[in-house]
C-alpha positions as a Markdown table, in Angstrom:
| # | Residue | x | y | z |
|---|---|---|---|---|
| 1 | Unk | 0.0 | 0.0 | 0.0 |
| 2 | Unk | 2.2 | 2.7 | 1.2 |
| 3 | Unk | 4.1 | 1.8 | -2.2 |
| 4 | Unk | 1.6 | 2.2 | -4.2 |
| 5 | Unk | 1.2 | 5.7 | -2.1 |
| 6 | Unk | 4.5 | 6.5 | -3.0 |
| 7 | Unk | 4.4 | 5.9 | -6.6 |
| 8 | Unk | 1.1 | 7.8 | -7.0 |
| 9 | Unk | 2.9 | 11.0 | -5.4 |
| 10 | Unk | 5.5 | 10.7 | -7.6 |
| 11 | Unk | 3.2 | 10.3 | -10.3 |
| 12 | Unk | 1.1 | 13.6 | -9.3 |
| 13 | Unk | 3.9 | 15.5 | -8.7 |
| 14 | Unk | 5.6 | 15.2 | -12.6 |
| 15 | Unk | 2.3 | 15.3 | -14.3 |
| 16 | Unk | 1.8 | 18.7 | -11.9 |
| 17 | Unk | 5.0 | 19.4 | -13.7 |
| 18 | Unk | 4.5 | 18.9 | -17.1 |
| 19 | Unk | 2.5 | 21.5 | -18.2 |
| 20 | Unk | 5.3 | 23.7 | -17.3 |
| 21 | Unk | 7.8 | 21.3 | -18.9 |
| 22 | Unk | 6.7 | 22.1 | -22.5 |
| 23 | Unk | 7.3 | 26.3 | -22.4 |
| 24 | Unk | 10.7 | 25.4 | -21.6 |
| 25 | Unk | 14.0 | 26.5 | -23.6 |
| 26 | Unk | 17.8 | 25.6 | -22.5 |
| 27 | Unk | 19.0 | 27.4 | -18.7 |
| 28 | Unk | 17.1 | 29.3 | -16.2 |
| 29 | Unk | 16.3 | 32.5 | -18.4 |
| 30 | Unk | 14.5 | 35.4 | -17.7 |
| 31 | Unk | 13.8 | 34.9 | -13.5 |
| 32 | Unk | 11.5 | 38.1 | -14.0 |
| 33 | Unk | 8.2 | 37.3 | -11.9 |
| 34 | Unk | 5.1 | 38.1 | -14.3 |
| 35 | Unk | 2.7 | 36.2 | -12.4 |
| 36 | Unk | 1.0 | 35.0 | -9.1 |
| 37 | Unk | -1.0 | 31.8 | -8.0 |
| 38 | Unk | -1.8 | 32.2 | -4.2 |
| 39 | Unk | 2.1 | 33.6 | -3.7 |
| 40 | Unk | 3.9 | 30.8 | -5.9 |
| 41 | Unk | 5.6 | 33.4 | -8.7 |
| 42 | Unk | 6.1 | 32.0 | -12.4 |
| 43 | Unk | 8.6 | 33.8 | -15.2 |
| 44 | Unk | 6.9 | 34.5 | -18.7 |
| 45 | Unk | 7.8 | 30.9 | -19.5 |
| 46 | Unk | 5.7 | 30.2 | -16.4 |
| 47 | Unk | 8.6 | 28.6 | -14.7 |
| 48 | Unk | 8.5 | 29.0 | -11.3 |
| 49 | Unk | 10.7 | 32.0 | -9.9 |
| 50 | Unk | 11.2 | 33.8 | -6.9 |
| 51 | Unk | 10.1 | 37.8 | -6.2 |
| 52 | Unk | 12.0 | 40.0 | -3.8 |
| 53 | Unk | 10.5 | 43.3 | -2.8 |
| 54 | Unk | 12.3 | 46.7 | -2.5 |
| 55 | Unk | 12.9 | 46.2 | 1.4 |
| 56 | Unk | 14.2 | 42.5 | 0.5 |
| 57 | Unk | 11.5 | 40.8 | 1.7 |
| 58 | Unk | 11.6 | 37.3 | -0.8 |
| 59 | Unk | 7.9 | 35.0 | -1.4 |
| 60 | Unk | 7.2 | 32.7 | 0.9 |
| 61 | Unk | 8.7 | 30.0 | -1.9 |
| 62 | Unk | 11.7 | 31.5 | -1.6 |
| 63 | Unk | 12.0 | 31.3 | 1.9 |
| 64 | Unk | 10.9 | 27.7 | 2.1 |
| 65 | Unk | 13.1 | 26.6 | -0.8 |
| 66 | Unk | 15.7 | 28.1 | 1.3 |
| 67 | Unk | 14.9 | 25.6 | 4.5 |
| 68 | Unk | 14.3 | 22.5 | 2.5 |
| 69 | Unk | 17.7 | 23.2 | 0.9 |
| 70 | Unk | 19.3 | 23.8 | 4.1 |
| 71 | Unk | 17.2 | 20.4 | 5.7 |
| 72 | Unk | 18.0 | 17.9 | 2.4 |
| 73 | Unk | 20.8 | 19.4 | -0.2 |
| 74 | Unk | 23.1 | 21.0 | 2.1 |
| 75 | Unk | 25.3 | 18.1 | 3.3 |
| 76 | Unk | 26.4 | 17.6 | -0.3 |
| 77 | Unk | 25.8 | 20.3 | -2.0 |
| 78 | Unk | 27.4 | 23.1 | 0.6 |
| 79 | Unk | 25.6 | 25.9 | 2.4 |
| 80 | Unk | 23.2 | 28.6 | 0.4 |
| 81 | Unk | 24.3 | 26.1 | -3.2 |
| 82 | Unk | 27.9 | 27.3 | -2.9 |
| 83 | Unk | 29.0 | 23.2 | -3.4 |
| 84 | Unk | 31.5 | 20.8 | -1.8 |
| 85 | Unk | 34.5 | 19.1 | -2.6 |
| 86 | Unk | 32.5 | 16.5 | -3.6 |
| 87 | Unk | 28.9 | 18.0 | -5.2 |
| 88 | Unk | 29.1 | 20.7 | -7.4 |
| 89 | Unk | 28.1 | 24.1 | -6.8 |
| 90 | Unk | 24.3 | 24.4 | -7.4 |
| 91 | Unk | 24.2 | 28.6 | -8.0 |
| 92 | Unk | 27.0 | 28.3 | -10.8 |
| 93 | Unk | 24.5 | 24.8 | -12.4 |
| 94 | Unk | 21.3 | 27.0 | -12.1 |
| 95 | Unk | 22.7 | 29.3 | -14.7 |
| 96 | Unk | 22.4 | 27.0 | -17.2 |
| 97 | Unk | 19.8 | 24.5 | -16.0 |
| 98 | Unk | 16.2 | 24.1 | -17.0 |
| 99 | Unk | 13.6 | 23.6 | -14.6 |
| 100 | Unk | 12.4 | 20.3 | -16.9 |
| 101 | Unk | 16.3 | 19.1 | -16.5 |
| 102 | Unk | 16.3 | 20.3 | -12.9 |
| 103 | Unk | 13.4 | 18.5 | -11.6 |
| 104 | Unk | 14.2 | 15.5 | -14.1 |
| 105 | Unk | 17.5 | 15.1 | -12.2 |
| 106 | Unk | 16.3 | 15.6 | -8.7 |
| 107 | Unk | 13.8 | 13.0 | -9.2 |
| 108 | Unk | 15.9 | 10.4 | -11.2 |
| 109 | Unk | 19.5 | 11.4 | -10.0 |
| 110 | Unk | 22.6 | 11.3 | -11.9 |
| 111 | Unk | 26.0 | 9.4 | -12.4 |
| 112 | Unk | 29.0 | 10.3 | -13.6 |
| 113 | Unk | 31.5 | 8.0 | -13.9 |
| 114 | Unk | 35.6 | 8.6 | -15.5 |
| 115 | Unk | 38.0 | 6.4 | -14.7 |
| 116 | Unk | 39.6 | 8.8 | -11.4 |
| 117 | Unk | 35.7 | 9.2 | -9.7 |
| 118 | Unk | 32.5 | 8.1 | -9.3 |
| 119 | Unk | 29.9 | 10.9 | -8.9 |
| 120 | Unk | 26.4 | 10.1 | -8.3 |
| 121 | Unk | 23.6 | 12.0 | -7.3 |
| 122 | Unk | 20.9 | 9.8 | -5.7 |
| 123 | Unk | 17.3 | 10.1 | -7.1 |
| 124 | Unk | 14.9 | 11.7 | -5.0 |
| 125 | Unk | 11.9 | 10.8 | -6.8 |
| 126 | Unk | 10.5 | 9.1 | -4.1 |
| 127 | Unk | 11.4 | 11.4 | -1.1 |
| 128 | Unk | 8.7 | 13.4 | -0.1 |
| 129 | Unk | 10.4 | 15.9 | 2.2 |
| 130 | Unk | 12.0 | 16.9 | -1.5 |
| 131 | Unk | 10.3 | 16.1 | -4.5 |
| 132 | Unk | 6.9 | 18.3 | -2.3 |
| 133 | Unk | 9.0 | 21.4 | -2.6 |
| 134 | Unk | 10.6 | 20.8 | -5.8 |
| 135 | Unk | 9.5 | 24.2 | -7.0 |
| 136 | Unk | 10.4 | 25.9 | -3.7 |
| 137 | Unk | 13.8 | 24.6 | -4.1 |
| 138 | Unk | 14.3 | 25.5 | -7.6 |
| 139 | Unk | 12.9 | 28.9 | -6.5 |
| 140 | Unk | 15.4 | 29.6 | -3.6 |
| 141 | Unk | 18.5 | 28.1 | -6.3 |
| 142 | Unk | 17.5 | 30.3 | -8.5 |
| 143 | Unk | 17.2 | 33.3 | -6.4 |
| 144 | Unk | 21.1 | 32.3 | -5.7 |
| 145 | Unk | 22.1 | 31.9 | -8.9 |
| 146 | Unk | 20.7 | 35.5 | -9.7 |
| 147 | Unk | 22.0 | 37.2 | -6.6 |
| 148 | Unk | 18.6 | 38.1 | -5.7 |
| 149 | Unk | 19.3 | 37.1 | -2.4 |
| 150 | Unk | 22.4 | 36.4 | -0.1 |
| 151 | Unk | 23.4 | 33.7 | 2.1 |
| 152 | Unk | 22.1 | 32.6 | 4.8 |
| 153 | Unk | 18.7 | 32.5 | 6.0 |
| 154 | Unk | 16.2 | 35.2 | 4.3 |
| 155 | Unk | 15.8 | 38.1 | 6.8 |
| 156 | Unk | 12.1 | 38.7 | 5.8 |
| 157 | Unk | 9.6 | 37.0 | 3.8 |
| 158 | Unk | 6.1 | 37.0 | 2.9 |
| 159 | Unk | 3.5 | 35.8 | 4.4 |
| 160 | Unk | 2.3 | 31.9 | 3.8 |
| 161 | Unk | -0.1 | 31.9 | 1.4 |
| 162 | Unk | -3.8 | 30.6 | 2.2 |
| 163 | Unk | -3.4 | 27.5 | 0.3 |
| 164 | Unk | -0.1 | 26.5 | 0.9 |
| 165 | Unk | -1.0 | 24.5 | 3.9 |
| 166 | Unk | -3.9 | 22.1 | 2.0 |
| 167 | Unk | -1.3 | 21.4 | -0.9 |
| 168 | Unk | 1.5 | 20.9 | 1.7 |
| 169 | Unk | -0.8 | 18.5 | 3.7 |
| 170 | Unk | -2.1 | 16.8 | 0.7 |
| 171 | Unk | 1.6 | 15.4 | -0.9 |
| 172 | Unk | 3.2 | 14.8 | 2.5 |
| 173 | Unk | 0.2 | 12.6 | 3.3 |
């Protein structure tokens, strides 16, 4: 049962995905936020994207992308995306990276293998405490990438949005 749970969350989640998937061109572009769905910003592409205000207040997304990186990327990938000796550096990869070929290698992983190392990136597809704030991770990396916000924890964010909760609640079960 809780299998079959699993599989139908991962299931939900990409086909929530691909409608986005198919505005998509190569790298990040244009983080401009054009639009709003109960706080969760999207570019012209309708990718999602972070907005910071004038006082540098960051969305809500932002801010939670921001402590689910810091709970489940971190330990490889180094504080605020700035990489390890061992993962690379997430801000310099979100220059360049889709949010289809994010999400596709958060979910399904990655291996790179020469003959001096063996890196692999474990697929997440199945863990919850990620792949439910895959946007709000992309969101907060993105952010970094841009400079739009610094390291560390955000000093000021907006308010969570009225429907956060139910969609929270309703992929972590």
């Amino acid at each position: 049962m809780h299998r079959i749970l699993r599989v139908t969350i991962v299931a939900s989640v990409v086909l929530a995905a691909s409608s986005r998937l198919l505005a998509l061109g190569d790298g990040s572009g244009n983080p401009a936020a054009v639009n709003s769905d109960d706080g969760k910003w999207t570019d012209k592409d309708g990718n999602p994207t972070f907005k910071v205000d004038a006082d540098g207040s960051v969305d809500w997304y932002t801010y939670v992308g921001f402590t689910r990186y810091s709970s489940e990327c971190l330990r490889c990938h180094g504080p605020d995306g700035m990489g390890s000796t061992y993962a690379p550096a997430l801000i310099d990869s979100m220059k360049h990276l889709s949010y289809s070929d994010f999400y596709a290698r958060v979910a399904g992983g990655k291996q790179d293998v020469s003959s001096s190392q063996n890196l692999v990136m474990p697929a997440e597809g199945e863990n919850r405490n990620v792949m439910c704030f895959i946007d709000a991770i992309y969101v907060y990396l993105r952010a970094r990438a841009d400079d739009a916000v610094g390291r560390g924890r955000p000093d000021k964010h907006a308010a969570k949005p009225a429907g956060y909760e139910k969609a929270e609640d309703e992929c972590m079960g």
